[in-house]
ZAKENU-894689 format. One record per residue (C-alpha): residue number from 1; residue in three letters; x, y, z. Coordinates in pm, 1 decimal. Each point is the difference from the previous one (the first is absolute). Last residue first. Example, Ala and Ser with C-alpha at 12.3 -4.5 7.8 and 13.67 -1.06 7.14 Angstrom:
+-----+-----+----------+----------+----------+
|   i |  aa |       xx |       yy |       zz |
+-----+-----+----------+----------+----------+
|   2 | SER |   1367.0 |   -106.0 |    714.0 |
|   1 | ALA |   -137.0 |   -344.0 |     66.0 |
+-----+-----+----------+----------+----------+
% end
This chain:
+-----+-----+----------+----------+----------+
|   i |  aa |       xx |       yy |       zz |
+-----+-----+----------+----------+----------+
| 271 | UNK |    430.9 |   1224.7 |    273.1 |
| 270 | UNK |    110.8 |   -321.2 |   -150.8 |
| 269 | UNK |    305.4 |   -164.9 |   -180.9 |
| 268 | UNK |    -38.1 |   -330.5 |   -100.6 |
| 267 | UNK |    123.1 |   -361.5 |     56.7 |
| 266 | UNK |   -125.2 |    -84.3 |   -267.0 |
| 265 | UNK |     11.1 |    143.4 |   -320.5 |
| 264 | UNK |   -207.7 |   -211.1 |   -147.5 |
| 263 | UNK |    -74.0 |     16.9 |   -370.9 |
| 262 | UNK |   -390.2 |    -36.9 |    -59.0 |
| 261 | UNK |    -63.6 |   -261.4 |   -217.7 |
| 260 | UNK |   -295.3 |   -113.0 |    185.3 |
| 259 | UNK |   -125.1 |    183.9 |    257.6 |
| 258 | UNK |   -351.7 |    -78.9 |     57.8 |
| 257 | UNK |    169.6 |   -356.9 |     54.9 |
| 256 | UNK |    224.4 |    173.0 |    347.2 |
| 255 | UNK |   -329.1 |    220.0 |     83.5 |
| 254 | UNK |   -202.2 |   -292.1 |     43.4 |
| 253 | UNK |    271.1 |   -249.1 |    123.7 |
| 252 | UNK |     66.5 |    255.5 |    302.4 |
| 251 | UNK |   -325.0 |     36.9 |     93.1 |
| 250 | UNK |    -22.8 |   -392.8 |     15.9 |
| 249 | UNK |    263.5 |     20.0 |    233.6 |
| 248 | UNK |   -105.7 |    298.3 |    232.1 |
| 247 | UNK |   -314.2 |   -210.7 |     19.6 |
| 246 | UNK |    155.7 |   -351.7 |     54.3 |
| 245 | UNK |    215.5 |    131.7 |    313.4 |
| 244 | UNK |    368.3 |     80.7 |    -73.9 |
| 243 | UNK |    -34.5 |    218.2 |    362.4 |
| 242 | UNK |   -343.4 |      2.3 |    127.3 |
| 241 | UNK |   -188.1 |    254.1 |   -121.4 |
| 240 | UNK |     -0.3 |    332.7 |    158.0 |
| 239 | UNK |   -364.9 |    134.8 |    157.2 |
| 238 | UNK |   -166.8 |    207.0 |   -284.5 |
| 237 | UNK |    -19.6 |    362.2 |     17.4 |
| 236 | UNK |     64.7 |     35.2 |   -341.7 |
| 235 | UNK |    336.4 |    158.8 |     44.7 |
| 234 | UNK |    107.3 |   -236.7 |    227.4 |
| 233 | UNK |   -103.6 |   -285.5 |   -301.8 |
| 232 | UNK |    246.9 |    182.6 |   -191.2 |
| 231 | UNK |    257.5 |      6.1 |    276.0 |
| 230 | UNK |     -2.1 |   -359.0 |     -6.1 |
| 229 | UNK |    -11.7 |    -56.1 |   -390.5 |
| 228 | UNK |    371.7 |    235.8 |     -1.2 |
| 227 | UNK |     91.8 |   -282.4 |    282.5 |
| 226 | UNK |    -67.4 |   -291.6 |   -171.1 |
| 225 | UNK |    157.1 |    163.6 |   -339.6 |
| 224 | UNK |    311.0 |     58.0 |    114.3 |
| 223 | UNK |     80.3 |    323.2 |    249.7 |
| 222 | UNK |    401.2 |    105.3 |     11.2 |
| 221 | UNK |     -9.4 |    297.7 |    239.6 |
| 220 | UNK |    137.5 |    371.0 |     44.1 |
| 219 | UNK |   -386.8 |     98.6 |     64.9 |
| 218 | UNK |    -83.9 |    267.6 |   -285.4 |
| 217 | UNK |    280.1 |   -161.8 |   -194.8 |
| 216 | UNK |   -219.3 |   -338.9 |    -19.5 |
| 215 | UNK |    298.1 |   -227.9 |   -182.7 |
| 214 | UNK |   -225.2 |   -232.8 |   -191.7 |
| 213 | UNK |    -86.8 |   -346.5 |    -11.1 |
| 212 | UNK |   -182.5 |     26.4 |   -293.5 |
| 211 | UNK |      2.6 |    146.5 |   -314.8 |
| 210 | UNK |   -151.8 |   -200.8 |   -221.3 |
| 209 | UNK |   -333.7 |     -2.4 |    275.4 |
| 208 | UNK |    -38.2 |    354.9 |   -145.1 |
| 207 | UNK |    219.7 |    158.5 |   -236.7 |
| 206 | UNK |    326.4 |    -81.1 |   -115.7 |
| 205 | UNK |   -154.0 |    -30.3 |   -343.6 |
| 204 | UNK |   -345.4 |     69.4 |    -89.9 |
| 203 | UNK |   -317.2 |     11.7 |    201.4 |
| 202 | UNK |    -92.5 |   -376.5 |   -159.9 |
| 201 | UNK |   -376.1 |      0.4 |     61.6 |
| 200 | UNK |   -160.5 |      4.8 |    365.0 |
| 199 | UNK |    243.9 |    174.0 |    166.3 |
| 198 | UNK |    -78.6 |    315.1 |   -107.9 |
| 197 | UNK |    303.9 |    215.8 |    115.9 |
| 196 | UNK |    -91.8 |    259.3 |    279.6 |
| 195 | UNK |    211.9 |    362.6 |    -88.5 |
| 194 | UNK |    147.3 |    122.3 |    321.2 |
| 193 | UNK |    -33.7 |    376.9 |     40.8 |
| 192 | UNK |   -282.3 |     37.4 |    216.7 |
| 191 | UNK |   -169.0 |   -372.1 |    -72.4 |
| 190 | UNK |    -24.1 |    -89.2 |   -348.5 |
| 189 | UNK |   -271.7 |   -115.2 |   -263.9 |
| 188 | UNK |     29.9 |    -22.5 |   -398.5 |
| 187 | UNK |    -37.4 |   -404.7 |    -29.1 |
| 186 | UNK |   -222.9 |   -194.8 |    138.1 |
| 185 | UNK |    -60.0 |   -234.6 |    329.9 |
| 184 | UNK |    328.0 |     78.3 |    160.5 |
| 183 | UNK |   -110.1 |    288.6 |    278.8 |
| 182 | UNK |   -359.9 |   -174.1 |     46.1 |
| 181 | UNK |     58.3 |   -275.4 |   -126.4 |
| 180 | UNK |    214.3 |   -145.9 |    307.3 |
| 179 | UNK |   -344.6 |     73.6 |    145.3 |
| 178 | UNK |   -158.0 |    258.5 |    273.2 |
| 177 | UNK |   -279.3 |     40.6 |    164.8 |
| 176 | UNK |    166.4 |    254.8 |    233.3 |
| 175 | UNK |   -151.9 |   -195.6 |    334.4 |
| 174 | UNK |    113.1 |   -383.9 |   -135.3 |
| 173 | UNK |    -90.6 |   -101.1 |   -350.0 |
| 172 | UNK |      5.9 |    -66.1 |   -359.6 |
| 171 | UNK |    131.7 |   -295.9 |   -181.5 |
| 170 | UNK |    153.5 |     78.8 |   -379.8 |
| 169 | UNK |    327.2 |   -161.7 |     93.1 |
| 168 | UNK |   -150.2 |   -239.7 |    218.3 |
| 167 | UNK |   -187.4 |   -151.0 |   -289.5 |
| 166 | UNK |    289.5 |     59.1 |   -237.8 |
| 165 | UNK |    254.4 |   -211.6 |    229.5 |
| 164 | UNK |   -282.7 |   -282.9 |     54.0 |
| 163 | UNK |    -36.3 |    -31.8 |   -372.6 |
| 162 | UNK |    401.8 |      3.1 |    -38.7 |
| 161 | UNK |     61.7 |   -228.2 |    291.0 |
| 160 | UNK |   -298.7 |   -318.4 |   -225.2 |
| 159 | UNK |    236.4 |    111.5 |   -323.6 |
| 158 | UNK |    354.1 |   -103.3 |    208.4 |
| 157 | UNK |   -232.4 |   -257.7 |    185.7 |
| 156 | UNK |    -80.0 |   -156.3 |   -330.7 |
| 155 | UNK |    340.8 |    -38.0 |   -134.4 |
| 154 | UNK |     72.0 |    217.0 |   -296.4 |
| 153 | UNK |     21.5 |    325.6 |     49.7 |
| 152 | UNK |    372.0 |     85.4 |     12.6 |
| 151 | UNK |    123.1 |    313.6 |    129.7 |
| 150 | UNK |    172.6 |    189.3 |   -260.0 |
| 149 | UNK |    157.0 |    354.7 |     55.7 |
| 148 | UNK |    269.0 |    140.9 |   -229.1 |
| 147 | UNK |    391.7 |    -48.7 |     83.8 |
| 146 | UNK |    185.0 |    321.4 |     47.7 |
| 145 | UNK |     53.1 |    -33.5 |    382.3 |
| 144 | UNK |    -13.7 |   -420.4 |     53.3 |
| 143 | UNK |    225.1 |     -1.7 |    207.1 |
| 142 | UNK |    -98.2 |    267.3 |    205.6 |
| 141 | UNK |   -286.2 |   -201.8 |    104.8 |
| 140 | UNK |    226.3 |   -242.9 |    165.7 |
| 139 | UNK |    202.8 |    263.9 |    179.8 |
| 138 | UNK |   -296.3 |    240.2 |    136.7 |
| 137 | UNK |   -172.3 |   -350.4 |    117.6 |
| 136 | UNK |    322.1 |   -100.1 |    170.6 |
| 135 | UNK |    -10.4 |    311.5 |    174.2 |
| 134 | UNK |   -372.4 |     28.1 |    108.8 |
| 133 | UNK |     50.5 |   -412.5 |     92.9 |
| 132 | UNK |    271.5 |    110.0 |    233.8 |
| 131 | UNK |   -136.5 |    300.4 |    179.1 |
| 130 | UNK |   -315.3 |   -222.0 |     47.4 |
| 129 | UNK |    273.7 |   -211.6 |    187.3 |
| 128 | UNK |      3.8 |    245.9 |    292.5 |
| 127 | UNK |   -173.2 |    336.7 |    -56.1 |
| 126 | UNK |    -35.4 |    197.7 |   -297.9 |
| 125 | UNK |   -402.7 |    -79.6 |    -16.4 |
| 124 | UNK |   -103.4 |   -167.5 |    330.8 |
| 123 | UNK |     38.4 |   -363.6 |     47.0 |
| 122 | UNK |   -362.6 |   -210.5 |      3.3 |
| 121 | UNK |    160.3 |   -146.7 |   -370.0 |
| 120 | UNK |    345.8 |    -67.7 |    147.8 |
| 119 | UNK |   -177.3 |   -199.1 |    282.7 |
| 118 | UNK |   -211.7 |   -177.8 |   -235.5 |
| 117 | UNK |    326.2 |   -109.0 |   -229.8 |
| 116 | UNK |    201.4 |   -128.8 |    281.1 |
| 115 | UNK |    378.8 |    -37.7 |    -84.8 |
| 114 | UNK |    120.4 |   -355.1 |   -133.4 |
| 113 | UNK |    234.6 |    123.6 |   -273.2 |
| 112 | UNK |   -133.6 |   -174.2 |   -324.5 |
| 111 | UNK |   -383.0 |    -54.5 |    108.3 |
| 110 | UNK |    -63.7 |    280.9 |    198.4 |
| 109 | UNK |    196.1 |    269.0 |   -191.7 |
| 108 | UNK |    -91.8 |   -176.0 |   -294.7 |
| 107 | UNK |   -410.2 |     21.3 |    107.6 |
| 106 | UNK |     75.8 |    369.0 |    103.5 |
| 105 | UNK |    161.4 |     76.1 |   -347.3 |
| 104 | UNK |   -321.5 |   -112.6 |   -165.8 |
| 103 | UNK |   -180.5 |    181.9 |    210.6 |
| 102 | UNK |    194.9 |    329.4 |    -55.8 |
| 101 | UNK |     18.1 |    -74.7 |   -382.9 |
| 100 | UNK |   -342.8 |    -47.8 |    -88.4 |
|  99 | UNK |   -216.1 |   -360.7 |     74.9 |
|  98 | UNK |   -217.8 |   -181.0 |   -164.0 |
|  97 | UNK |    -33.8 |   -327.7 |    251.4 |
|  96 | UNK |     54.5 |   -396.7 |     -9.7 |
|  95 | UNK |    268.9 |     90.2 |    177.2 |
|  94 | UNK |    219.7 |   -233.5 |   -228.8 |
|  93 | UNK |   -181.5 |     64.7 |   -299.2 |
|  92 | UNK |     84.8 |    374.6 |    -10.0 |
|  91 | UNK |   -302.0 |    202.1 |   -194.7 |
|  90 | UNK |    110.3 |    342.7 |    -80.4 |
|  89 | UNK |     49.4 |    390.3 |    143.1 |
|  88 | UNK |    250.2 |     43.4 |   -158.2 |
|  87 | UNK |    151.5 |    -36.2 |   -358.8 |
|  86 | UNK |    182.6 |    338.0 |    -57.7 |
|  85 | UNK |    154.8 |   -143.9 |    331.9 |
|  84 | UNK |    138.3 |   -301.2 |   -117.6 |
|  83 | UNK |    186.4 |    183.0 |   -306.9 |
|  82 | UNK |    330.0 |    -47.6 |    153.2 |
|  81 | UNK |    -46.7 |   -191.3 |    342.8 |
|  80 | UNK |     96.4 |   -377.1 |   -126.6 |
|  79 | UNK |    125.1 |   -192.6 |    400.9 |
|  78 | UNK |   -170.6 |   -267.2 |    -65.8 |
|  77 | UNK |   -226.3 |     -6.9 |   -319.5 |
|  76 | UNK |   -225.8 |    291.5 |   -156.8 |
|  75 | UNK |   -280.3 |     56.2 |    249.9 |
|  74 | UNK |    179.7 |    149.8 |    225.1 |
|  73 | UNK |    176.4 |   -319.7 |    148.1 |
|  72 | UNK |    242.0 |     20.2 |    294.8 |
|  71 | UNK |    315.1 |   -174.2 |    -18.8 |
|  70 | UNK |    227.9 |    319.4 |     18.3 |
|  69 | UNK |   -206.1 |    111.5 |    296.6 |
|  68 | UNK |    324.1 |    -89.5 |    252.9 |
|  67 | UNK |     26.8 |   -312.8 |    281.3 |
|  66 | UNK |     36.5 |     72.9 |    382.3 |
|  65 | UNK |   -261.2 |   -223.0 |     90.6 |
|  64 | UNK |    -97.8 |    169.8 |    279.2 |
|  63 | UNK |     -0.4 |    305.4 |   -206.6 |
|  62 | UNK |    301.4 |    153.7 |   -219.3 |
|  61 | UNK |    190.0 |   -104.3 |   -284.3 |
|  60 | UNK |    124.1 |    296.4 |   -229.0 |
|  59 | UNK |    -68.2 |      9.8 |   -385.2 |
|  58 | UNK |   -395.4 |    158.8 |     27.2 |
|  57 | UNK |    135.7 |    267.5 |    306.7 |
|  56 | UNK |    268.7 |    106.2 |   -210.2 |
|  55 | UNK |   -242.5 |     85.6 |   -251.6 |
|  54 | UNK |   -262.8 |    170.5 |    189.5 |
|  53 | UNK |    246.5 |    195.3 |    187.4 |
|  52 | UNK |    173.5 |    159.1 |   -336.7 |
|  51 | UNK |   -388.9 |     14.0 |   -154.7 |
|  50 | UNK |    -87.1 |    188.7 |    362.9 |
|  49 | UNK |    303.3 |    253.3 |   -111.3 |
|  48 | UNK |   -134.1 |     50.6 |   -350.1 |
|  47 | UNK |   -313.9 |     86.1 |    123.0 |
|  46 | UNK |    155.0 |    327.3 |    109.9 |
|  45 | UNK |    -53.3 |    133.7 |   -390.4 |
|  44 | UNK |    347.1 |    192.7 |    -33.5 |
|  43 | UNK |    -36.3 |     21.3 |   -395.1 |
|  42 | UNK |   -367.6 |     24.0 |      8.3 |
|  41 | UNK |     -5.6 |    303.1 |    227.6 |
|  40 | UNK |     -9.7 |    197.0 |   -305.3 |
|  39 | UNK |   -262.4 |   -153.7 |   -201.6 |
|  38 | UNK |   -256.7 |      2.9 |    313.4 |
|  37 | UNK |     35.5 |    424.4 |      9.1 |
|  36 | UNK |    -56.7 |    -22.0 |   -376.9 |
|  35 | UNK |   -316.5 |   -185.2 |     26.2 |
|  34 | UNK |   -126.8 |    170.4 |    295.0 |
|  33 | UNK |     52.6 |    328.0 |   -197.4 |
|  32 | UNK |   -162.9 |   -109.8 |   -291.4 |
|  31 | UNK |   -300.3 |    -87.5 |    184.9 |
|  30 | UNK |     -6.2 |    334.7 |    118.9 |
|  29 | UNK |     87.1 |    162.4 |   -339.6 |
|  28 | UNK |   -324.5 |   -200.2 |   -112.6 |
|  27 | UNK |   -184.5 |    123.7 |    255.4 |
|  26 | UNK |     98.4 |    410.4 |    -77.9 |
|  25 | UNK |    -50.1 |    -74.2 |   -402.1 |
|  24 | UNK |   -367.3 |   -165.1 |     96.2 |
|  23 | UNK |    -34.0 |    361.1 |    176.2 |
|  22 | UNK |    175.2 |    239.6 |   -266.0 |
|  21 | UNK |   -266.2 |   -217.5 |   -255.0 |
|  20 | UNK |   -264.2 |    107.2 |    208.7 |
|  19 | UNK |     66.5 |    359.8 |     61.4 |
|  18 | UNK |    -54.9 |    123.7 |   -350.0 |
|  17 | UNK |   -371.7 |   -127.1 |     -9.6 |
|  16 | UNK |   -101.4 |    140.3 |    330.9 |
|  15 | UNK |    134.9 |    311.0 |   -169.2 |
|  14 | UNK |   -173.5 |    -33.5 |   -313.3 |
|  13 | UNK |   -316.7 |    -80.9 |    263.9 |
|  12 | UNK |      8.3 |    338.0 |    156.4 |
|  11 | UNK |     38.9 |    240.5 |   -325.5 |
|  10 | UNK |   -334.2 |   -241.4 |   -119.5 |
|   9 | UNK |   -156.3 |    156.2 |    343.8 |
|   8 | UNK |    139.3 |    351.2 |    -73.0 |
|   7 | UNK |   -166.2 |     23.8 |   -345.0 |
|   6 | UNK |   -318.0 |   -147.6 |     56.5 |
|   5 | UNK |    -15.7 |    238.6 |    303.6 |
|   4 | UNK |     86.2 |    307.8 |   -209.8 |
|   3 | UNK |   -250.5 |    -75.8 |   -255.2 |
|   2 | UNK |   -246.2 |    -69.1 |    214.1 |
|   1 | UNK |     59.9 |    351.1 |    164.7 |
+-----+-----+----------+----------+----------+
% end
């Protein structure tokens, strides 16, 4: 009877054995599948159309004082927009500020063409002149597509936003006790079907904050990174930070350094 128990017991775990490779080959498939599904909507990638709009909208004068973007300065020079995202968040001199590209396009917007920067910021997503800087972000990222990330850390409030980015990065809180750690805080962890990228360290390519603004196919919408950090916070329960405000800033310079070299891919393609 031993015997026979002995027997069918070490029968049991060869078969626990032989099922877990099939299941790490079933997750992988699934994460294959994503992939491949993402490769072939590449070619008509919607984003395209918002980098048309965001173009046309950086060459055309508009505002009160009906004057274009073409003088505004990324970080580069006036009007220099190749490679200035790859380089964003940063310290502007003018503003006195780090800023990414949404605020920085708000302070041209204001500056350059006279509209009101805190009324575009208190705007609702896709509405009204948010519209506008979600465009012109998806065209000024774009080009840079193929260029790796680099955002410079030399000015002391560059190094002072990257401190503050990785303390509210790792912050826990609100009634799920949540932090952005706790989906992007190592490597190895997904939700359903969605693999999380580790966003502290360099994820890789394309992935992460490189990858960003993105066409959200799940909602038929452009989202750049101030809104993608807004619907994170939702998801911890958190009440939404003000738009461009220091915090979604600094998180922004924490993920954008963590990501050096990555190749952005910008603006994105997303579930």
């Amino acid at each position: 009877m031993r015997t026979r128990n002995i027997a069918a017991i070490a029968a049991a775990l060869a078969a626990t054995a032989a099922t877990v490779p099939l299941l790490a080959q079933e997750s992988k498939s699934a994460s294959d599948g994503i992939a491949e599904y993402r490769k072939m909507l590449e070619d008509g990638n919607p984003a395209e159309l918002f980098e048309a709009k965001g173009e046309d909208l950086w060459k055309t004068p508009r505002g009160p004082k009906n004057a274009s973007l073409e003088q505004c300065d990324l970080g580069l020079g006036a009007g220099v927009v190749k490679g200035a995202w790859v380089q964003m968040p940063r310290y502007f001199p003018d503003t006195k500020k780090v800023q990414d590209l949404e605020s920085r396009l708000l302070t041209c917007m204001q500056t350059l063409q006279g509209f009101d920067a805190d009324e575009i910021a208190k705007t609702p997503f896709d509405k009204g002149e948010q519209a506008s800087v979600t465009a012109l972000a998806a065209w000024v990222s774009s080009m840079s597509r193929g260029m790796k990330m680099a955002l410079p850390q030399k000015h002391a409030e560059e190094k002072r936003f990257y401190e503050l980015g990785k303390r509210a990065f790792f912050y826990r809180g609100g009634p799920m006790d949540f932090a952005c750690a706790s989906c992007h805080g190592e490597p190895g962890k997904r939700i359903r079907l969605q693999d999380l990228p580790d966003l502290t360290r360099n994820p890789g390519n394309g992935i992460g904050f490189a990858a960003w603004p993105a066409y959200r196919v799940s909602s038929g919408e452009l989202w750049g990174m101030q809104r993608r950090l807004n619907d994170c916070f939702r998801q911890q329960r958190f009440p939404y930070p003000g738009f461009a405000s220091d915090v979604t800033v600094a998180l922004g310079v924490y993920m954008g350094v963590n990501a050096k070299g990555a190749e952005s891919i910008a603006p994105a393609l997303k579930r």
